[in-house]
N, C-alpha and C positions, 0 to 999 in steps of 0.2 A: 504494500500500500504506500503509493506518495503520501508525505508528509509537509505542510508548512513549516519553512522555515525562517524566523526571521532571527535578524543579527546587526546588533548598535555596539557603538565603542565609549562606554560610559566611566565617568571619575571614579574614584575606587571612594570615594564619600560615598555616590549617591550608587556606587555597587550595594554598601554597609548596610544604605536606607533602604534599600529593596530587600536583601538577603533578611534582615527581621522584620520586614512587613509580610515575607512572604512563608515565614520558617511559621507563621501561623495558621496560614491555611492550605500550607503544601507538606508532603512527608520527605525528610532528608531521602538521599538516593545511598541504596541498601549498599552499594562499596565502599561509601567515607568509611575513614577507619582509622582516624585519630582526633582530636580535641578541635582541630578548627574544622570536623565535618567536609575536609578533602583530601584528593586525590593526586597523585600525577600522572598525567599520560603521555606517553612517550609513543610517537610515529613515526613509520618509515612507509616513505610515500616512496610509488612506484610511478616510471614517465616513460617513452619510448627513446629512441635515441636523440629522435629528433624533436625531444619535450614538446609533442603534442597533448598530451595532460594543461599544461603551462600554459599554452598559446591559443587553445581551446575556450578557459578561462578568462584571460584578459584579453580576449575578441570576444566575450559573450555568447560564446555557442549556444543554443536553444537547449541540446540537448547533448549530456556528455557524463562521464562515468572516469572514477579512478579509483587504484588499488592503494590502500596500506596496510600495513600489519601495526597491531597495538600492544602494548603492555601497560599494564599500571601497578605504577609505584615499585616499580624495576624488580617483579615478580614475574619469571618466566613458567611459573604454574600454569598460568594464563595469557595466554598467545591467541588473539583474533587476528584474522583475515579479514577484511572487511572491502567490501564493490562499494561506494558512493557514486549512484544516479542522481543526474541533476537534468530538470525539462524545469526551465525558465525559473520560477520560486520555490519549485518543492521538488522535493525530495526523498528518494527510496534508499535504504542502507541493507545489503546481504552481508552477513558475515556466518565464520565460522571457528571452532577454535583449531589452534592448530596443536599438534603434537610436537615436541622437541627436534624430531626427525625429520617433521615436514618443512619445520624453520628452517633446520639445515639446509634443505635439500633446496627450496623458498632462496636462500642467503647466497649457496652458493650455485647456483641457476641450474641446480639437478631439476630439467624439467621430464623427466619421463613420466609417465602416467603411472600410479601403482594401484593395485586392489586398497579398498576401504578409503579412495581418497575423496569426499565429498563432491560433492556437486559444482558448487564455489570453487575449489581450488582446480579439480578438474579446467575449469572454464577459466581461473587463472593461467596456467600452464597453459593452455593453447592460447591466451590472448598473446603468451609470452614468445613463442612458436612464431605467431602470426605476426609481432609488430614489435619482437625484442624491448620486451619489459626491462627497467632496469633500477635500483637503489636510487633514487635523486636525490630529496632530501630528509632529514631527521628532525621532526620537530617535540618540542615537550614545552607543559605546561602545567600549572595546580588547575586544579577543578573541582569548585563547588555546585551541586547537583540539587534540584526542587523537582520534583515529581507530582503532579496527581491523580494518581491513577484510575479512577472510574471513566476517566475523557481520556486516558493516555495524554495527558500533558508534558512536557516537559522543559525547566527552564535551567539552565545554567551557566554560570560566572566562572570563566577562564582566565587568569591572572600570569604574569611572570613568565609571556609566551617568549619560546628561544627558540633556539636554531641550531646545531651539531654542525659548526663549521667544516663544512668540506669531508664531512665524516658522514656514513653512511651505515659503520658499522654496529646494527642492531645487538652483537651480541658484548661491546664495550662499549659500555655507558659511562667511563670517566675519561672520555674525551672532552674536551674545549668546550665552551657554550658560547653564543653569543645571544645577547637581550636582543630584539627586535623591537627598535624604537618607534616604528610605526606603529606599532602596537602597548605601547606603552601604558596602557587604561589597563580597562578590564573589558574584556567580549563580553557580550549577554547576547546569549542565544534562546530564542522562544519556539518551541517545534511542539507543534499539535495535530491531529488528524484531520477535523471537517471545522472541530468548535472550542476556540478561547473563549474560557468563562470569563462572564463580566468580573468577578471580583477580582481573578488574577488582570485581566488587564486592566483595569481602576487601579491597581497595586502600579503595574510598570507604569502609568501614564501620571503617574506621582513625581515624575524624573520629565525632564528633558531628552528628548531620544531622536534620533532622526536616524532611520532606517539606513545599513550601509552591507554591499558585498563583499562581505570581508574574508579574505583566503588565509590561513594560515600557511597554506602550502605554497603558493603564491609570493606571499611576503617572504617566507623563506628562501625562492628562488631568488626572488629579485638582489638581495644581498649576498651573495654569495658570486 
């Protein structure tokens, strides 16, 4: 199912003013997992050679699709695969998780097909086959997460987005950072299915916000 997606780049104050107006009529999101109720996720986005991912983007293609794999909080227990389809505002996300072997195999462009390899990744591998997928960039970030789930809502506050300079490699993470000053707020990202309850958005419209396409992956290319 497409998803709306909307996404502003707001002062980390009136992040504060949202995050406790909202922690009262939203359920934290079930991975926070220490005292400030976040996260970090760490991404490795995939492009072709000829970073059509990249160019897709900043020419506003109608419709278009990219791979990354995730981790959070640099626990490799859990490994997603994830496809992001994009047609104009919204948005459809596959993922799947990956096994240690298939990271490997994923990292170092073992594409052969094997039995028990899902759907997703199967269709990874051959997009890989077809148009030479390949490691671009590394991004990470803290993530506070609002949920409400009888409408599948969901809203959250990504803070202290970086970049893995010139580093691609998912499986050492004390490589170099760089802050990404474009991004130097906080993202608030709002994604719901058909219907934003009044009350949560009475909450965001408490803030200043003016609607923006904002790429992590994107912002990350472009400095590097």
């Amino acid at each position: 199912m497409y998803r709306h997606e909307l996404k502003y780049l707001i002062s980390r104050e009136d992040a504060e003013h949202l995050k406790s107006s909202l922690s009262k009529v939203m359920s934290r999101d079930k991975h926070s997992t220490h005292d400030a109720y976040s996260y970090v996720i760490t991404s490795l986005y995939f492009d072709t050679i000829d970073n059509d991912a990249f160019y897709e983007k900043m020419n506003g293609t109608r419709m278009r699709k990219k791979y990354r794999i995730r981790l959070y909080n640099h626990n490799y227990d859990r490994i997603l695969l994830e496809c992001k389809h994009k047609h104009e505002n919204m948005t459809y996300k596959q993922g799947v998780q990956l096994t240690n072997q298939q990271l490997e195999r994923c990292l170092n462009e073992d594409m052969s097909l094997q039995d028990g390899d899902s759907e997703l990744l199967t269709q990874f591998l051959i997009d890989h086959r077809l148009h030479y997928l390949k490691p671009s960039v590394m991004v990470e970030y803290d993530r506070l997460a609002f949920v409400y789930e009888p409408l599948d809502v969901r809203v959250t506050f990504d803070d202290h987005v970086s970049t893995y300079h010139y580093h691609t490699d998912l499986l050492n993470l004390n490589a170099p950072k760089a802050f990404i000053h474009e991004l130097d707020k906080v993202v608030l990202e709002v994604k719901f299915n058909t219907i934003l309850p009044d009350f949560i958005r009475d909450i965001i419209n408490t803030i200043a916000t003016q609607r923006q396409a904002i790429s992590k992956f994107t912002h990350s290319k472009i400095i590097q």
